[in-house]
Residue, then its C-alpha position, 0 to 999 in steps of 0.5 A: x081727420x087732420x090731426x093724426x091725434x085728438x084728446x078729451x082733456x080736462x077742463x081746467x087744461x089751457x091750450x098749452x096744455x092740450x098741445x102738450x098731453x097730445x104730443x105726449x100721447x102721440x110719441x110714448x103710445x097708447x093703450x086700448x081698453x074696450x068703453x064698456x069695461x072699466x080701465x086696467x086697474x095696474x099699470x103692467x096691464x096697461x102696458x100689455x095693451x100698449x098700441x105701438x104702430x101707428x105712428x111707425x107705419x109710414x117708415x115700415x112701410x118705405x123699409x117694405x119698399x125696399x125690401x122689395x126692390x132689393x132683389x131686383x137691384x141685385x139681379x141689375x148689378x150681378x146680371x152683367x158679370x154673366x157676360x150677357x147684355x140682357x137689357x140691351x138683347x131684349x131691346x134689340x129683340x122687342x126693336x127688330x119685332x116692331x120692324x117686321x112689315x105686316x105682309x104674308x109669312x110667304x112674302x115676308x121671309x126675306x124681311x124677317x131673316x133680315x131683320x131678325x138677325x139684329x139681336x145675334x150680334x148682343x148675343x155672340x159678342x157679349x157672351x163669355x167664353x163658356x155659353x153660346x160655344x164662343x170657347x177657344x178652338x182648343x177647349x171646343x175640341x175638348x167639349x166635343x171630346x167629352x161630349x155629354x159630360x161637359x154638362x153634368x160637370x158643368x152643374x157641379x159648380x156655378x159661373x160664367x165658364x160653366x154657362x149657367x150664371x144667368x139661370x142660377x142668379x135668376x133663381x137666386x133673385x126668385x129665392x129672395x123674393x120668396x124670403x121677402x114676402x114670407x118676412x114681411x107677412x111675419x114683420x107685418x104680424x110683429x109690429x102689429x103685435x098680433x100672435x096669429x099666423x093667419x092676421x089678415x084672414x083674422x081681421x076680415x072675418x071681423x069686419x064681415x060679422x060685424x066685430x070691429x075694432x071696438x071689441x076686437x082691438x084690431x086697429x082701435x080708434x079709440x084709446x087711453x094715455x096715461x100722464x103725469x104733471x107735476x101741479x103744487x110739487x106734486x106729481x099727479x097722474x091724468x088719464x085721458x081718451x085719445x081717438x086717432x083717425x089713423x087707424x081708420x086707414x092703417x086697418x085698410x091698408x094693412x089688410x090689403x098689404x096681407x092679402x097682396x102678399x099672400x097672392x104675390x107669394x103664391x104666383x113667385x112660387x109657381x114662377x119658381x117651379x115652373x122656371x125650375x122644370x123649364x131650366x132645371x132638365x136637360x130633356x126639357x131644354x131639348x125639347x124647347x130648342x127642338x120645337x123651334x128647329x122644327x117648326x123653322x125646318x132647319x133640323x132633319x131626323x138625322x140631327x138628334x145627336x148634333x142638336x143634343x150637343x147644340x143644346x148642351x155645349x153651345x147654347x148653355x142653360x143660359x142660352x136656352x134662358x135668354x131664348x125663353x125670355x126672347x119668346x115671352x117677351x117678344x114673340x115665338x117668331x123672333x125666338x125661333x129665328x135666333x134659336x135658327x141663326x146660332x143654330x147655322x152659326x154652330x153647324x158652321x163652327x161644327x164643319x170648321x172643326x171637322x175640317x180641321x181635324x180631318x187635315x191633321x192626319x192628312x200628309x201632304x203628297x211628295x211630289x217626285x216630279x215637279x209636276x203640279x200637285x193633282x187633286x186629291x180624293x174626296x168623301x162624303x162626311x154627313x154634317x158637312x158635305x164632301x170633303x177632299x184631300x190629297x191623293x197618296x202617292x202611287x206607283x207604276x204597275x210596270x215592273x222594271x224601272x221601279x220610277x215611281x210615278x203620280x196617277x191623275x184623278x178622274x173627273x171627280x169620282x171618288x176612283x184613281x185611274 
């Protein structure tokens, strides 16, 4: 087994001689014949039995290698044009887990909403400007304008500015890995020289009813070469009978390569469809922030509309992504007191709009008398609380003098005495 050759030679062969017939067979190949039937008696039949892999299979399979770290390189390169640092949010996230005391939930709450925001900052700081709502005030009056047609615009086209560069990388990356495993089972076939689609099926149904590579010729350990020597001045052909403890092995790992292809095949494409019903629907995604919100008693029955524009115009699908991720590598506890944390950082932005808004169409009141300005009235706006404005101008009930004179508040009801 040390030699990855070893010839039946002629007698009247040397030693350099040997040397030379094994080096020869190794680099030109190899053809198979079954020992019970004669040779092919034409030299195109003997080429059509040519084994040409096994001197090759340590380079194909280094090329298969990198086949297969190729996708993976490209999600590493291209990730963090997302704006998002993923790596170093997944740390902080599996590191601000590792911190939690192993006390009661009860008891444990304040640690938790302490230590638990440590993964907020990589998030809002690192994120572009179209996911998570960290948008200019302008553009955030503008999605708030349009409300639902944000996302189905959105969708029409890819990037950071529509907030779903990281999803539609991901299924990219996933795509690759599919036409990877699909070519390299095809690339297997070819350089085996094989014509079934089934080779590794093929291949264990011989082992197991005993025909191996003697009659089936899969990975024979027994082969002929062909060579020609000038002895006297003339060309005279030898053929001789090589064995090659290679294919032993090859036979083994080829097999268990097909089959690892095969099983890695068939969970890539399950991930991909699942991970395209989690991402791919907007009733899924909110449905996934909800059940956090919920469960964390931080949304009301009244917040099905303001938590709709949460989902769509502030977290993004590549929120939602980095949450999912969160929750299955780290734990649903640390993923439902992000999706809790952004969800107060947008209810917050969401009041400040609205109180900007609200003072565009408010004047300020003329004041007629030098008197100090009084306080102005106040209502109750249901996201955000009571809201108070300055008080309109009011005149005097008397009808002579015409003087117009500013009234005072009561004491804090919504009246004008």
């Amino acid at each position: 087994l040390g030699k990855p050759i070893q010839c039946w030679i002629p007698q009247e062969f040397t030693r350099g001689w040997e040397e030379y017939a094994e080096n020869y067979c190794w680099v030109s190949n190899t053809y198979f014949s079954p020992l019970p039937k004669r040779l092919p008696p034409t030299m195109a039949d003997r080429e059509n039995s040519r084994i040409l892999y096994y001197q090759w299979a340590p380079i194909l399979m280094a090329i298969q290698a990198l086949l297969f770290y190729l996708p993976c390189l490209i999600w590493r390169l291209f990730n963090s044009h997302s704006g998002f640092n993923v790596r170093r949010i997944m740390q902080m996230a599996n590191d601000s887990n590792l911190l939690l005391p192993e006390h009661g939930v009860k008891n444990s709450r304040p640690s938790h909403r302490r230590t638990r925001k440590l993964p907020l900052n990589p998030i809002t700081e690192s994120s572009p400007a179209g996911a998570c709502g960290l948008t200019s005030p302008a553009e955030r009056a503008e999605l708030a304008r349009r409300g639902g047609k944000s996302t189905s615009r959105s969708y029409n086209c890819c990037g950071r500015r529509s907030g779903n560069f990281l999803v539609v990388l991901y299924f990219f990356v996933k795509g690759l890995y599919l036409i990877n495993i699909v070519g390299q089972l095809i690339l297997m076939e070819k350089f085996i020289g094989t014509n079934t689609a089934f080779y590794g099926i093929r291949v264990l149904i011989d082992l197991l009813q005993g025909s191996d590579w003697h009659t089936s010729g899969n990975f024979p350990r027994v082969t002929f070469c062909d060579f020609e020597a000038k002895k006297l001045g003339k060309n005279q052909l030898y053929t001789i009978q090589c064995v090659l403890p290679l294919n032993m092995f090859l036979e083994k790992i080829f097999i268990f390569l097909w089959f690892w292809h095969c099983t890695l095949g068939v969970i890539t494409l399950i991930t991909f469809i699942n991970w395209f019903l989690r991402m791919g629907f907007a009733r899924y995604r909110l449905k996934f922030i909800r059940r956090y919100l919920k469960i964390m008693s931080v949304m009301k029955d009244t917040d099905k509309t303001t938590s709709k524009k949460f989902v769509e115009n502030f977290l993004r699908p590549d929120g939602i992504f980095l949450i999912r991720l969160i929750s299955m590598n780290v734990g649903d506890m640390m993923a439902g007191d992000l999706a809790c944390e952004l969800w107060q950082i947008y209810r917050h932005k969401r009041a400040q709009d609205v109180v900007a808004e609200e003072m565009k169409y408010i004047e300020p009141i003329p004041n007629y008398l030098g008197h100090p300005q009084p306080p102005g009235l106040r209502h109750h706006h249901p996201e955000i609380g009571f809201i108070t404005a300055p008080a309109p101008p009011r005149t005097s009930g008397g009808g002579g003098s015409g003087e117009k004179v500013v009234l005072s508040m009561s004491n804090g009801d919504d009246s004008i005495v």
